[in-house]
N, C-alpha and C positions, 0 to 999 in steps of 0.2 A: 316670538313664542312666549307663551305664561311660564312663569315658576314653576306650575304643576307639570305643562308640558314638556321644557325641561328635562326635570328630575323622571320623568318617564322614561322619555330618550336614554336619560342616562343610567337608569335601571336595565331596560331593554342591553344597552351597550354591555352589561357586566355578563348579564345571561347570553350573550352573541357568545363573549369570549370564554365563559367555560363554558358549554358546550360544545366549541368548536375546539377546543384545547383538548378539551374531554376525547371529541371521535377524532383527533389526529392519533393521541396516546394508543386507542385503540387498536385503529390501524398500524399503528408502528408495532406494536406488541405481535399482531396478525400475521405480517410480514416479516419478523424474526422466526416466527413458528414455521415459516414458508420459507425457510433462508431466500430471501428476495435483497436482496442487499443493498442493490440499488434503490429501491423504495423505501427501506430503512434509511436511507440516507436525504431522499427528497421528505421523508416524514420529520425528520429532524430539521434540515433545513425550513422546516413550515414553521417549526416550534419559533424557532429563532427569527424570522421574520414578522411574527406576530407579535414580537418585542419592538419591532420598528416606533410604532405609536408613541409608547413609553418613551424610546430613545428622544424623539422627534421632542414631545414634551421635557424631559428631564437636562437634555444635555443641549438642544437648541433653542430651550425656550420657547417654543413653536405650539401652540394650542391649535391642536384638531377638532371642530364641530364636530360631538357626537354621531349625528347622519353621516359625516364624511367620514369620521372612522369604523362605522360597522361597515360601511361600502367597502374599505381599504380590508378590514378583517374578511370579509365574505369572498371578497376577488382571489386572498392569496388560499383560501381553502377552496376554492374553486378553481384556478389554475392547477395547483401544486396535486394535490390531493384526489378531486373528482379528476381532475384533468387527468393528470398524469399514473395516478397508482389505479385510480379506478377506470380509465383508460376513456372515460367522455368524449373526447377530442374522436376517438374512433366511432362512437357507438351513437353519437348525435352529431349531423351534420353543421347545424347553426352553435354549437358551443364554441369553436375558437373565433368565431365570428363575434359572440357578446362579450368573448373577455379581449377580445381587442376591440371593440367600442369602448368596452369600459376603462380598458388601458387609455386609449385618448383623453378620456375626459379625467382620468384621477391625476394624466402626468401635466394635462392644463392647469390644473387645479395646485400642483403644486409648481409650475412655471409662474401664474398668475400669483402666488401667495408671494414667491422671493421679487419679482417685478415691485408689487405692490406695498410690500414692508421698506424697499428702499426708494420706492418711491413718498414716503410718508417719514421715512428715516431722519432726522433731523441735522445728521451731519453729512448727507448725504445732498450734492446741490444739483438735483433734476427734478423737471415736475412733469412728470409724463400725462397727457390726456387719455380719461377713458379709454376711450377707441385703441388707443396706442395699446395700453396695457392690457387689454386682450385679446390682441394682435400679435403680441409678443409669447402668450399664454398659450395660442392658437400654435405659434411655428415651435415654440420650446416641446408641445406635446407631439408635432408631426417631426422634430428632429430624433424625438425620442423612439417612435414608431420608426424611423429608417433604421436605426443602431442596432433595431431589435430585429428587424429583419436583414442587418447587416451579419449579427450574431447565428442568427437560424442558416444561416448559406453558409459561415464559416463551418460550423457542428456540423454540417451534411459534409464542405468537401472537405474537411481535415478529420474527422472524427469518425464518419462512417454512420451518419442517423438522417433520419429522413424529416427533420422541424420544416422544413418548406414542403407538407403535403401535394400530391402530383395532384393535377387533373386529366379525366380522356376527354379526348377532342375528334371528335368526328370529319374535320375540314378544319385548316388552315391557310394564311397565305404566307410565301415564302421568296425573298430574293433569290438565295442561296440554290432555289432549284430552276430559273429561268435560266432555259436551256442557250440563251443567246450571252449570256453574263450582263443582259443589262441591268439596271438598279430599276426593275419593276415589277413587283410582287406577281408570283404566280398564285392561282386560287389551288391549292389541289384538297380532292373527296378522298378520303381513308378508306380504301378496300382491304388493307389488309397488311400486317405488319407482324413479322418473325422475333419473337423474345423468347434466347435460351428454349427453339424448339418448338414453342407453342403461336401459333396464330392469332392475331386478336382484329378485330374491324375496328379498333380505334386508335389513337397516337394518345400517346400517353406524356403529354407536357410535365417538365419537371420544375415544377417549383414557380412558373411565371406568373400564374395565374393567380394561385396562393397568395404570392407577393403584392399584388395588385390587390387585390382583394384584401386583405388585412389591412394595409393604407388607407382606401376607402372607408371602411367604417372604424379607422383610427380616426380620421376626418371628421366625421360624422359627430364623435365622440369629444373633440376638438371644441367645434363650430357650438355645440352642447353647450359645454362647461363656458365657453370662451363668451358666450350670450349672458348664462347665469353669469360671471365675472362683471358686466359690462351694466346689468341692473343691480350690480351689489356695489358697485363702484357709487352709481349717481344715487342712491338710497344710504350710502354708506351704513352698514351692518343691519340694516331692518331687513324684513320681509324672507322670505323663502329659498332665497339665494345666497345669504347668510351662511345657512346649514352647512355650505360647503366650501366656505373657504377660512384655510387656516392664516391664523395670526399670532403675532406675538406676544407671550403673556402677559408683559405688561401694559399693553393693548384690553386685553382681557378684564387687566385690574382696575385699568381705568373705566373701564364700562358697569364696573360691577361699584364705586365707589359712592357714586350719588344715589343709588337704588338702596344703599344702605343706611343713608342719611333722610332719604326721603320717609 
């Protein structure tokens, strides 16, 4: 990227963050007026999440490309915010779909950046290849997608909320209903199933399919980043793949000191 392009980026980056600071305030304000309490309280937890960045820079020394942190600001107002206060996740059926794509590729992104810092680390004696280290990038973000859907099952059966959205199913196959007890899936069609009274022609799966489904385009989101990772490696820090992965500041410094000389 040019100098110009840049300082673009990073003009862009300040106007992402107040006005996304700006309509969280709002809605929190909104939601006090509504005694909502509970969204008073995912509004505030949004505020303090968007401090993440700053943390990540100030206390870990860890420099976020511009691109990679408006991506990181726009996901947590888009999970926390659309998601949740403004209830998205109900009202569009591909929204928890993009933000756990996006979750894949932002927790690659930051598996691949610690991989990658010790592997470049000087006191640190491994020298992992390419391939390796976005390998590692790739399982670091799919360990991260299991936890999260380890979390979403717990919240449903200790808590009483439903984060593993159900699916209806028309037809399934099942051991558990061959009439002989052997272990060979029966096919059976849904005519007709009794809930609290009411009738319905479908079966209503709890939570498997969800689960599957989020995994997969965590994957997807994964195999993403884990590519970008893999041409940022053999380019070291040029081109377009760049944008997205953080480094250490004094990483940063060094890159910035002969540009200054030149």
């Amino acid at each position: 990227m040019s100098g110009k392009e840049i300082s673009q980026v990073g003009k862009g980056k300040v106007v992402v963050y107040i006005v996304i600071r700006v309509l969280v305030v709002a809605v929190m304000i909104a939601q006090i007026f509504n005694h909502n309490w509970d969204n008073v309280f995912t509004c505030a937890l949004t505020l303090i999440l968007l401090l993440l960045p700053s943390f990540l820079s100030s206390k870990l020394h860890i420099v976020l490309p511009n691109t990679l942190e408006i991506i990181i600001i726009c996901f947590i107002f888009a999970a926390e915010i659309l998601g949740e206060v403004k209830e998205y996740y109900v009202l569009f059926d591909r929204w928890d779909d993009m933000l756990h794509t996006l979750n894949g590729f932002l927790a690659a992104a930051i598996g691949f950046a610690m991989i990658d810092i010790l592997n470049r680390h000087e006191k640190v004696a491994i020298n992992l290849s390419p391939a390796f280290v976005a390998l590692v990038a790739f399982c670091f973000s799919m360990t991260i997608g299991v936890l999260w859907e380890f979390f979403e099952c717990s919240m449903d059966m200790f808590f009483g909320k439903d984060m593993q959205k159900d699916t209806w199913l028309t037809a399934f196959n099942s051991v558990a209903l061959n009439p002989d007890g052997a272990n060979v899936p029966v096919h059976v069609d849904v005519e007709s199933v009794v809930v609290n009274g009411q009738t319905w022609d479908k079966y209503l799966d709890i939570g498997l399919y969800d689960t599957m489904h989020d995994l997969f385009v965590n994957f997807l989101g994964a195999v993403t980043f884990s590519v970008f990772g893999l041409i940022y490696i053999k380019n070291r820090g040029k081109g377009f793949a760049a944008r997205f992965i953080p480094t250490l500041k004094k990483d940063k410094d060094q890159k910035e000191k002969p540009s200054k000389t030149a």
